[in-house]
TORMAR-928230 format. One record per residue (C-alpha): residue in three letters; x, z, y. Coordinates in steps of 0.25 Angstrom, whole numbers, plus 5000, padded with zeros to 4 digits. Example, Ala and Ser with C-alpha at 12.3 -4.5 7.8 and 13.67 -1.06 7.14 Angstrom:
2
ala504950314982
ser505550294996
This chain:
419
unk556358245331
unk557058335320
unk557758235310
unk557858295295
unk559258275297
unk559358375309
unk558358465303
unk559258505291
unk560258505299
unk559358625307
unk559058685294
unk560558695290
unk560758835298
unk559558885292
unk559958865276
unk561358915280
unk561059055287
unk559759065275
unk560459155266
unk561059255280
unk559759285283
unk559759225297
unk558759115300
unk559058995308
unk557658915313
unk557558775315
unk557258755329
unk556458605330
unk556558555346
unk555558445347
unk555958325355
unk555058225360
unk554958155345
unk553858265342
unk552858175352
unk553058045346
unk553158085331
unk551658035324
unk551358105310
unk550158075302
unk549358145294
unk548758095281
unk547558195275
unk547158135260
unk545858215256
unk546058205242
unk544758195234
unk543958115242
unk543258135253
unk541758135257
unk541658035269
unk540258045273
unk540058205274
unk541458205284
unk541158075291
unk539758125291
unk538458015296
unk537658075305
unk536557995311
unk535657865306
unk535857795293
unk536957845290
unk536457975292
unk535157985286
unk535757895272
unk536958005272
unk535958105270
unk535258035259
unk536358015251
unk536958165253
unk535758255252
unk536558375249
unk537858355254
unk537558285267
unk537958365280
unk537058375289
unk537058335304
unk536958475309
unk538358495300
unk538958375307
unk539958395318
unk539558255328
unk540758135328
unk539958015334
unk538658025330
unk538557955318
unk539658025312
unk540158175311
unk540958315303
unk540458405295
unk540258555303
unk541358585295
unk542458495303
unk542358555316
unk543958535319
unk543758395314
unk542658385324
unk543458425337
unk544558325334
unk543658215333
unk543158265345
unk544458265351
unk544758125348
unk545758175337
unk544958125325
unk544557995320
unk543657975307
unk543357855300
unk542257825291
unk542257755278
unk543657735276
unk544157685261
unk544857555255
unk544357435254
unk543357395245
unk543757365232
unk545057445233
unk544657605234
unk544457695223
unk543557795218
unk544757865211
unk545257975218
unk546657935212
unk546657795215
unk546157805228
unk546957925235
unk548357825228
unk547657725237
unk547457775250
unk548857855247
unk549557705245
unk548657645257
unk548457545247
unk546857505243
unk546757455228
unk548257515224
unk548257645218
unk549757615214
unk550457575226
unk552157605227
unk551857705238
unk550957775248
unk550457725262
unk551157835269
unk552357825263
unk552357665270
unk552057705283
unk553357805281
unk554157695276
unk553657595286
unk553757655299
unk554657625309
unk554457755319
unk554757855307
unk556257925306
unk556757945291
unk557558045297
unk556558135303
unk556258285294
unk554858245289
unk554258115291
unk553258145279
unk552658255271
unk551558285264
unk550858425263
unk551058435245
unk551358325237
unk551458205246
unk550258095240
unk550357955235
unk550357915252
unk551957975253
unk552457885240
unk553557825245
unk553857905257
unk555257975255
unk555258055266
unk553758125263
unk553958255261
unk552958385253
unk552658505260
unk551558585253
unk552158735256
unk553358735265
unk553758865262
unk553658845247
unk554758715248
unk555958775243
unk556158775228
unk557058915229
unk556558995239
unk557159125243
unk558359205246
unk559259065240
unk558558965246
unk559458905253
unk560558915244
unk559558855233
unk559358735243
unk560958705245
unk561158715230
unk560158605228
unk560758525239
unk562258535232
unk561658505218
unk560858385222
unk561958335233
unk561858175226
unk561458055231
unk560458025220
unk558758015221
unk558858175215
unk559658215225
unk559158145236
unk557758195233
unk558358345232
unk559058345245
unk557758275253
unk557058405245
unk558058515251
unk557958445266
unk556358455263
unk556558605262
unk557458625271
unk556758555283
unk555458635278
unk556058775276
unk556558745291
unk555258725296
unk554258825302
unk552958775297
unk552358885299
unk550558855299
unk549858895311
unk548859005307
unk547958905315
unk547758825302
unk546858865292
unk547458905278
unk546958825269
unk547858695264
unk547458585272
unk547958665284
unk548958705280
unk549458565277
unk549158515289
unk549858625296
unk551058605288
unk551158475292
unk550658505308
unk552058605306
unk552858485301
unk552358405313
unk552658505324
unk554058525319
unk554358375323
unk555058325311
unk554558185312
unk553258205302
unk552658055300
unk551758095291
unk550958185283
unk549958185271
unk549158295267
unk548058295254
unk546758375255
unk545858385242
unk544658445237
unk543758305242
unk543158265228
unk541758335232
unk541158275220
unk540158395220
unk539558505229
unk540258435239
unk539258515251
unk537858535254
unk537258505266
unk538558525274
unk539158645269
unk540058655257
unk541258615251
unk541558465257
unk541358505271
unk542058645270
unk543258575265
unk542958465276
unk543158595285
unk544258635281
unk544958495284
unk544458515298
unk545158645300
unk546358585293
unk546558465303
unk546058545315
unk547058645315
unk548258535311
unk547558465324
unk547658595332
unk549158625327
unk549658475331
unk548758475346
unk549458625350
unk550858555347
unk550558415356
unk550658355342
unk549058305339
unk549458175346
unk550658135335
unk549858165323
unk548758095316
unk547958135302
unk547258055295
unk546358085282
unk546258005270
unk545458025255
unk545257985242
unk543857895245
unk542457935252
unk541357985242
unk540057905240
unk538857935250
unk537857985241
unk537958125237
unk538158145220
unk537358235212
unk538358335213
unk538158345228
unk539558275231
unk539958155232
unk540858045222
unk541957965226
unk541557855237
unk542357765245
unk542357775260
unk543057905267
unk543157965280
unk544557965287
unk544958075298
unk546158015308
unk546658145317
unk547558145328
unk547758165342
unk548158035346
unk546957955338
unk545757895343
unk544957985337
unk543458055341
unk542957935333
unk542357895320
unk543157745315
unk542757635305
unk541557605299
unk540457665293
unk539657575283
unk538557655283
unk537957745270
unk536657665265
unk536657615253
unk536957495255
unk538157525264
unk538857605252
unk540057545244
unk539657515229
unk538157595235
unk538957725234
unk540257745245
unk540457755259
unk540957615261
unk542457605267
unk542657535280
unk543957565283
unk545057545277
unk545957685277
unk547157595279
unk546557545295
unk546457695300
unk547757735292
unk548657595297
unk548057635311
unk548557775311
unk550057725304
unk550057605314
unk549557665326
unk549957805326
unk551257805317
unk551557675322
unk551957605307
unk551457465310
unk551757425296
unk550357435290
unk550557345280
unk551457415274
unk550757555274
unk549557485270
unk549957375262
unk548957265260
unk548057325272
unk547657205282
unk546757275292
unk546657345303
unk547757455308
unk547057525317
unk545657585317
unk545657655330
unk546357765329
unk547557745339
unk547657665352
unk548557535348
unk549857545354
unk550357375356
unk551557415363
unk552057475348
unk551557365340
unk551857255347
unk552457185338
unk551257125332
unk550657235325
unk549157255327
């Protein structure tokens, strides 16, 4: 494993031979770290997405009261790629598809927070799933931002233990070691034939002990462990921005520089209106592009022997309400859909519980009703892959189950009590 101390020191060469025009490369020799470093994932589809025409009913009650209540927007079996019978894709997902057929996919149904604690806000309830804390909107920091500080298998010292692909969300606050990359070749604030010099004059002027300068010197080695990087995209992603930030992050992985995790936002799930019709349009073309986006991150990390150390998981505002509105879209709802991808999951199944669609099955007669709390799949991914027993303080307050399936339980690791 590179250390961030030993990659600067690499880098070093590089800023001094800058201005002669010679080049130095940094040369990254993996060691046998590269096979036991874990790194999740986190996808937050801002918005709000539609559960029930992802995770799409197709047979019995289910199916024939799915149709009722979407007339217009349903999609229709023939446009359904099969998971287990009762359940399947939209034609659209076909990458999505084969992973689950892999075995390196896992959905689950009706995911949410427990009654009486979500929220139809978009606001409110993207800063509670941030936090990890149902019913607190306002918490001190975010659920990610624990783990980091909680576990006990992460090295402070190692390059990158977090980023975030933009602005890192409410989930990092707390996390002093998260770091933003949007562009990586748009970092530097002076780019150009003075870079370097720009960069050493910073350092001199802000060469102090003080929060100012601490944060200014943290800044310079972000760019200079970035500018020393070749994170050059496969041309096997598509261009388009969700890629692209998976890529990015696949290229952050494969350089072994000790990446715990990641976050990445995807928007445009608020499908009010003109959502689709009859499985065609917006919702499932976006749905699409998703797939492709994971598919080719998937691809990138199995042709490096990497699939097995990395796990994403999705996330979103809330589920919409089953009935279809007079818009052909659809409000905000409750229950969602969740998507757990890795090479080392239990995956080609579909988890939790589904409550069902009839009338009588819906939450306040209007939402898919959640019976899984998004902190079971989440605590069984951070205990059971990342291996941070300390739930309760990820999740604090959350009493329930820490594993939901998706990982064999290894005893000889937490045998120390610890479920």
């Amino acid at each position: 494993m590179i250390t961030r101390r030993k990659f600067l020191q690499g880098t070093t060469a590089f800023f001094t031979l800058a201005g002669s025009g010679i080049t130095i490369g940094l040369t990254n020799k993996k060691n046998t770290s590269l096979a036991n470093q874990k790194t999740l994932v986190h996808l937050f589809f801002r918005g709000g997405m539609d559960a029930l025409n992802f995770l799409i009913p197709r047979t019995g009650i289910n199916r024939s009261e799915y149709e009722t209540k979407r007339p217009n927007i349903q999609v229709p079996v023939n446009l359904t790629l099969n998971l287990n019978g009762d359940f399947g894709l939209p034609s659209t997902c076909s990458a999505l598809h084969q992973l689950y057929q892999q075995g390196n996919m896992a959905m689950i149904h009706s995911v949410g927070m427990p009654e009486g604690l979500s929220s139809r806000s978009h606001f409110e309830s993207q800063a509670m799933f941030d936090y990890g804390t149902p019913g607190d909107s306002l918490h001190a920091d975010g659920w990610l931002a624990r783990h980091i500080n909680t576990s006990t298998t992460i090295d402070v010292s190692d390059t990158i233990v977090s980023m975030s692909s933009g602005n890192p969300p409410v989930s990092h606050q707390g996390d002093s070691t998260v770091l933003s990359i949007d562009d990586p070749n748009s970092l530097h604030p002076n780019p150009g034939r003075y870079q370097e010099e720009h960069l050493a004059t910073l350092n001199q002027l802000y060469s102090g002990t003080g929060l100012l300068e601490d944060a200014m010197i943290a800044t310079i080695e972000n760019i200079s462990i970035i500018t020393g990087l070749d994170l050059t995209i496969p041309s096997s992603y598509p261009d388009e921005a969700l890629a692209q930030d998976l890529a990015l992050i696949a290229q952050i992985i494969k350089a072994d520089l000790g990446l715990e995790v990641a976050s990445v936002d995807f928007g445009g799930w608020d499908t009010h209106e003109n959502s689709g019709n009859s499985g065609t349009g917006y919702y499932v073309d976006r749905l699409g592009t998703v797939s492709a986006a994971i598919g080719a991150f998937f691809d990138d990390l199995t042709a490096t022997g990497l699939a097995d150390n990395v796990v994403l998981t999705t996330q979103t505002d809330f589920g919409r309400r089953v009935r279809q509105n007079g818009n052909r879209g659809t409000d905000h709802g409750t229950g969602q859909a969740m998507m757990v991808v890795g090479g080392s999951i239990n995956g080609g199944q579909v988890l939790g519980t589904f409550p069902g669609i009839e009338d009588a099955d819906l939450y306040l007669n209007t939402d898919l009703r959640m019976t899984t709390d998004f902190r079971q799949p989440l605590s069984d991914v951070v205990k059971n892959f990342l291996g941070n027993p300390n739930i309760d303080v990820v999740f604090p307050g959350y009493t329930g189950e820490t594993s939901i399936g998706l990982f064999p339980i290894n005893d000889t690791l937490f045998g120390n009590g610890f479920e």
